[in-house]
C-alpha positions in Angstrom: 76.1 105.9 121.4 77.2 108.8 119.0 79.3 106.7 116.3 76.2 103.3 116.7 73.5 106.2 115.5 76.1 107.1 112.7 76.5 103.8 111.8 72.6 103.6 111.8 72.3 106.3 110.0 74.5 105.2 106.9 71.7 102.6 106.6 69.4 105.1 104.4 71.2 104.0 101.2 69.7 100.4 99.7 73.0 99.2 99.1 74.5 99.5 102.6 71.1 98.3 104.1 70.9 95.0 101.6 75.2 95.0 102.7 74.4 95.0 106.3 71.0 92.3 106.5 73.0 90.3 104.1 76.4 90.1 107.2 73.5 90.0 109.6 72.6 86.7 108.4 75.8 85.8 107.2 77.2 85.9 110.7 75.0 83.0 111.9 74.6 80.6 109.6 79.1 80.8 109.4 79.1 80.2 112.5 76.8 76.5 112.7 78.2 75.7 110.0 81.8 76.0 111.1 80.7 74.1 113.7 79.4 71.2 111.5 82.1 71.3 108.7 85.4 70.8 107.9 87.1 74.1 106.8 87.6 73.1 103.4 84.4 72.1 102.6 82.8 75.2 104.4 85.1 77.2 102.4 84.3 75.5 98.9 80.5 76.2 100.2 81.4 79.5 100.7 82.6 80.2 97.2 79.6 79.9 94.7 80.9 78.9 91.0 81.7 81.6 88.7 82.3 81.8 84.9 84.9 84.1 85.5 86.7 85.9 88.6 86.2 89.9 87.5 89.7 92.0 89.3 88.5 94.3 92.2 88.0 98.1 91.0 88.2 101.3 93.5 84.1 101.1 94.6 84.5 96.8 95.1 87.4 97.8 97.3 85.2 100.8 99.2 82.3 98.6 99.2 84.8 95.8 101.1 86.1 98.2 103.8 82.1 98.8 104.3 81.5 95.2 104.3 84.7 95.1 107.1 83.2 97.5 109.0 79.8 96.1 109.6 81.3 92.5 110.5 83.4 94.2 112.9 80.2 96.2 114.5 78.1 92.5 114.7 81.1 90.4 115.6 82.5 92.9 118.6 80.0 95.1 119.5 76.7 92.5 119.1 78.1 89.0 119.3 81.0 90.1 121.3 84.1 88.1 119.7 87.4 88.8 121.1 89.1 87.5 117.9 86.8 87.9 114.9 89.2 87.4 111.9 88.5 83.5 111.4 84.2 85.0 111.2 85.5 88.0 109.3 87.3 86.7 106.6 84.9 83.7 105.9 82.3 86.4 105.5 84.1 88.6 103.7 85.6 86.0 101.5 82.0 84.8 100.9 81.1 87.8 99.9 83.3 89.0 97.5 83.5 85.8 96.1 79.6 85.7 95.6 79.9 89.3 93.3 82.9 87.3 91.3 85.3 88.9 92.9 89.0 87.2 92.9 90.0 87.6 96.5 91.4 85.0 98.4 91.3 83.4 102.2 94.6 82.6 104.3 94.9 81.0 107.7 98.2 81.5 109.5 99.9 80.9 112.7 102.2 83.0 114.7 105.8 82.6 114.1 107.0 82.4 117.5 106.6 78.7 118.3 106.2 79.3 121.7 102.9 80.5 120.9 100.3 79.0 119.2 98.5 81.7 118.0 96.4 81.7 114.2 95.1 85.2 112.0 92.8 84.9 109.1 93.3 87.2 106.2 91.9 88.5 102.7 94.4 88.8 99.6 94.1 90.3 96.6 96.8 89.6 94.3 98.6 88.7 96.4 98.9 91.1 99.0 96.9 91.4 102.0 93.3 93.3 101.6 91.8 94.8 104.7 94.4 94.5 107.0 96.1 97.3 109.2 99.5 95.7 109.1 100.9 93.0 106.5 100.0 89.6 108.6 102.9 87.7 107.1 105.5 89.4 108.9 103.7 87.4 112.4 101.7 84.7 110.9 103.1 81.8 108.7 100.4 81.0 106.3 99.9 77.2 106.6 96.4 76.9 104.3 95.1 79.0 101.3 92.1 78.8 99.5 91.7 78.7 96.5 94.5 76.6 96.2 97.1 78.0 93.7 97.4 76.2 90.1 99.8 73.5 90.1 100.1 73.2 94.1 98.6 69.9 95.3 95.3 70.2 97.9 94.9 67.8 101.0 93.1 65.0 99.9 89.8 64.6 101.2 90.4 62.1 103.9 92.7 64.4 105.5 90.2 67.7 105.8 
């Protein structure tokens, strides 16, 4: 009960409050809708046009690990998801993407054929942002988005 009141507490600052509503009503509305859409197309819903991609500075990268942390509170503690990276990283993609910010998505699946297991992640340049470990020593990525220049996307009839 100690570390929820914390976590409550942190709320007094606008900016966390309007972070955590704005995940709070993320979380639902992800949810339907990756229940009603392709992944593709929820993911080019997810990430609003921008004149130009700004790169991540030391408070956008704070202010993701905040972001992280609330989605992990809703996700586990409220919704109680045993595997919350597909929600978390559309979220979190969403967001930082909304702000201009160039991250990027990747869906993977677990080297080991024998088990056919998937992980979501966050990149930034390249390497993974957010994550304890590097994913892609388990996970294959099989899907990125957005898609790099020059590297041909599934045509529509196939997502």
């Amino acid at each position: 009960m100690k570390i929820h009141l914390r976590k409550i507490l942190e709320l007094y600052d606008l900016r966390k409050l309007a972070l955590f509503v704005r995940i709070l009503i993320d979380i639902p509305v992800v949810q339907f809708l990756l229940i009603w859409m392709k992944v593709s197309r929820l993911l080019e819903w997810l990430d609003p046009p921008a004149r130009r991609r700004i790169p991540f500075k030391k408070r956008d990268i704070e202010r993701a690990q905040l972001g992280w942390k609330y989605v992990n509170f809703f996700l586990i503690h409220c919704f109680k998801v045993k595997n919350p990276c597909l929600l978390r990283s559309l979220i979190l993609f969403h967001l930082l993407r909304k702000q201009g910010l160039d991250a990027k998505i990747h869906f993977g699946i677990k080297d080991d054929v024998a088990l056919s297991e998937g992980h979501s992640w966050l990149s930034l340049d390249g390497n993974p942002l957010l994550e304890r470990t590097d994913p892609r020593s388990v996970y294959t990525d099989v899907y990125s988005y957005p898609h790099e220049a020059g590297i041909l996307r599934p045509s529509r009839s196939n997502n």
